[in-house]
N, C-alpha and C positions, 0 to 999 in steps of 0.2 A: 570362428569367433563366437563366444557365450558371451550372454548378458543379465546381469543378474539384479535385481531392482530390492533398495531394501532401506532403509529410511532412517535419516538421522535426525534426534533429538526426539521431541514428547510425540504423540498419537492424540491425533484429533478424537476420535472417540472416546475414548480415558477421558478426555480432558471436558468433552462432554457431560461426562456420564457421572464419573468419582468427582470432579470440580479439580481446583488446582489452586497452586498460592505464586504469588509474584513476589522475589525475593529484591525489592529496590535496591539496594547496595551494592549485589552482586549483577544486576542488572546492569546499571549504571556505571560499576566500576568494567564492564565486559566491552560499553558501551565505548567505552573511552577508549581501550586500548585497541579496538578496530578500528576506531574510527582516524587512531595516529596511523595505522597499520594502512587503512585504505583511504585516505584522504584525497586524495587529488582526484581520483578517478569519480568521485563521488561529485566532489564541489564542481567539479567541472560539467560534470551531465545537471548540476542543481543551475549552474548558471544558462545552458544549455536553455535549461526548462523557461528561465523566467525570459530570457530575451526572444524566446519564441512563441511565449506567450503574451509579453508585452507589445509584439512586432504585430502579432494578430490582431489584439485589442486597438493597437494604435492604426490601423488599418480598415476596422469595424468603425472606431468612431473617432480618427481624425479627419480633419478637414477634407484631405486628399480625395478620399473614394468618396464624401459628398453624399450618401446613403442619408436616405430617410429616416425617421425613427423606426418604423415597422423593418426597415434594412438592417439595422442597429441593434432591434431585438433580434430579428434571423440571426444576424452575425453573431452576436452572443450567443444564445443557443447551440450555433454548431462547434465555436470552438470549445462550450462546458462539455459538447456532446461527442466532438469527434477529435480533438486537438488533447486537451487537456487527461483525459481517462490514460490512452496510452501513455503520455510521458510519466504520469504520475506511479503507474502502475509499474514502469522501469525504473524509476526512483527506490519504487519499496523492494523491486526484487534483487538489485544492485544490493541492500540492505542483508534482502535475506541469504544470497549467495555470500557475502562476508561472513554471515556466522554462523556460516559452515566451510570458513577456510579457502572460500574458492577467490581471488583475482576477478576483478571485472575492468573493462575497460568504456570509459566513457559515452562511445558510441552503443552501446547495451542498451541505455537509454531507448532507444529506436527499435527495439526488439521486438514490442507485443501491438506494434500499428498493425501486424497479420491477425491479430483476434479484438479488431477494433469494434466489430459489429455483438461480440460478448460484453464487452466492458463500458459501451454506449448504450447495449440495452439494461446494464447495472445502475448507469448514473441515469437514465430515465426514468427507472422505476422506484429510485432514490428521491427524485426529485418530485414525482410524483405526489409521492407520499411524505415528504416537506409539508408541499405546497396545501395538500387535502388535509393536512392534519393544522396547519397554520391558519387556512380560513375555517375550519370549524371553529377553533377554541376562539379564534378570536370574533366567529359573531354570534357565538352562543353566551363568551363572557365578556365581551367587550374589551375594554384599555386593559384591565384582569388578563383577560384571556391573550392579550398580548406577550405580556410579562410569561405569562406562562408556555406559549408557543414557543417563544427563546428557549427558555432550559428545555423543552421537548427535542428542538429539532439540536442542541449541543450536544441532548441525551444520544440522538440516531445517529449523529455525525461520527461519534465513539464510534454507538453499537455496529458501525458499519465500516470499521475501520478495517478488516482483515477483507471484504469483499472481492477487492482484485487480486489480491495474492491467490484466494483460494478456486478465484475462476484460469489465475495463468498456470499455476504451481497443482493444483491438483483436478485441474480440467474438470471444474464443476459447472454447471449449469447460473446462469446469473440469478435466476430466483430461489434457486437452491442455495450458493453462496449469500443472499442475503440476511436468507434463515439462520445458516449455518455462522456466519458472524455474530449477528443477535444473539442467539444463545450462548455461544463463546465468550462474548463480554459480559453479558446478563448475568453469568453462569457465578461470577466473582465483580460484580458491579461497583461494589465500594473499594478495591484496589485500583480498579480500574478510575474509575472517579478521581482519587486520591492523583494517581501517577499523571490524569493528564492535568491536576490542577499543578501540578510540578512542573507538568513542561510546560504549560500557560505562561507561567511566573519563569522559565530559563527563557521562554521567546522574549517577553518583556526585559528582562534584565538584555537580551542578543537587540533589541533595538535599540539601548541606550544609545550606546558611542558609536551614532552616525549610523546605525545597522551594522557595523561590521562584525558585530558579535553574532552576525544571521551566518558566516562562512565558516561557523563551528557549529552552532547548533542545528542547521539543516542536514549537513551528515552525521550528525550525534544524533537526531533523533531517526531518521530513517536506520542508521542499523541498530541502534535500540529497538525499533519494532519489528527488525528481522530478527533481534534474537528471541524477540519475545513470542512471534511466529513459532520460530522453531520449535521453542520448550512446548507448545503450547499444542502446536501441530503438525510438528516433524516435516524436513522436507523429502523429497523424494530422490534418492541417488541411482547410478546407473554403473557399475563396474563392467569394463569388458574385458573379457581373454580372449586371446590370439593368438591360435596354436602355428607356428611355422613348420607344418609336415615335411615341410621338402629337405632340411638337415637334422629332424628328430627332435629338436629342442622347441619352445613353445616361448612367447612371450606374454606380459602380463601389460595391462593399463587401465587407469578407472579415472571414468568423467562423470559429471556431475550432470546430471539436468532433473527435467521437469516427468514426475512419477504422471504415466498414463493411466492409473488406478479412476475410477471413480465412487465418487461418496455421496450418494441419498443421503437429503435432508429428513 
């Protein structure tokens, strides 16, 4: 049996280095026809998401568990920190395995709680640096400096959008992957800008009628950001041969997974 490792779609470094353009149209229009293509499996791990995260929260601070306020901040904490990262991170990757063709099945969701201790210390070091950049501005400039903390941390929330992808998909380091995001979105910041004030304004129209418009646009935009992953940074594939010695003839099969490469920030 050979294996042969070799990547589909754009090269993170290219996209680094030369920059890159986001084609909306054909994004969008990509966006749609995967998203008819893999629908259920998606909506299902998205509902998945929320009544697990709802069951937590209701659990943190309803009546029931009786928790203090200092029990209430604990309990928050752990679910941003140890609940929330993995599912979230098997939402994006369910995205990006569609666009590249591959089938996911709902339970996939529950994949990346084995690299929980990577992606807990991504949203701690995210949140970190929220937090430190929010009390500075705001009491160096006051009600100012308020206003202006917002569009900063909407600015990181972007810049920091590819993070888990690039820590489960190409086994990078967490403070490596938050570089390496930053500079990815940085790299073309006014498309980027542009595209999420688009999906802003499609979540707000998906809240109209009752929220039911959220059971399209939560799988429309996750594999939107897989494919935009892709072009942007290729994922990583895995072909394998399987020679059958024993009657002379040899068979062929190729599956998909997560490229073991590693990428210095």
């Amino acid at each position: 049996m050979h294996k042969k490792h070799f990547v589909l779609g754009g090269d993170l470094k290219k996209s680094l280095t030369e920059g890159y353009q986001l084609d909306f149209k054909s994004l969008i229009k990509d966006a749609i026809t995967i998203t008819k293509k893999h629908y259920l499996s998606l909506v299902t791990a998205s509902l998945f998401t929320v009544i697990l995260l709802a069951g937590c929260y209701h659990l943190t601070f309803g009546g029931a568990a009786n928790l203090s306020s200092n029990g209430q901040m604990l309990g928050n904490y752990l679910i941003a920190l140890l609940v929330a990262p993995p599912l979230l991170t098997g939402l994006q990757m369910m995205g990006i395995h569609h666009s590249i063709g591959l089938k996911t099945k709902s339970i996939d969701l529950f994949n990346y709680f084995r690299i929980i201790l990577k992606l807990s210390t991504a949203t701690l070091m995210i949140s970190v640096i929220n937090n430190v950049i929010s009390l500075l501005l705001t009491q160096t400039l006051g009600q100012m400096g308020f206003v202006v903390s917002i569009v900063v941390l909407l600015y990181l929330n972007m810049a920091f959008t590819f993070v888990y992808p690039l820590i489960s998909e190409k086994k990078i380091k967490p403070q490596a992957a938050l570089i390496l995001s930053f500079k990815l979105v940085h790299k073309n910041i006014l498309q980027f800008t542009l595209m999420f004030m688009i999906l802003g304004l499609l979540f707000f129209i998906a809240l109209s009628p009752y929220g039911l418009g959220l059971f399209l646009f939560i799988p429309f935009y996750f594999n939107l950001m897989g494919i935009i992953y892709r072009k942007l940074c290729g994922v990583g594939v895995v072909a394998t041969t399987i020679d059958e010695g024993s009657n002379g003839s040899s068979g062929r099969s190729q599956h998909t997974g997560s490229s073991n490469g590693q990428f210095d920030a």
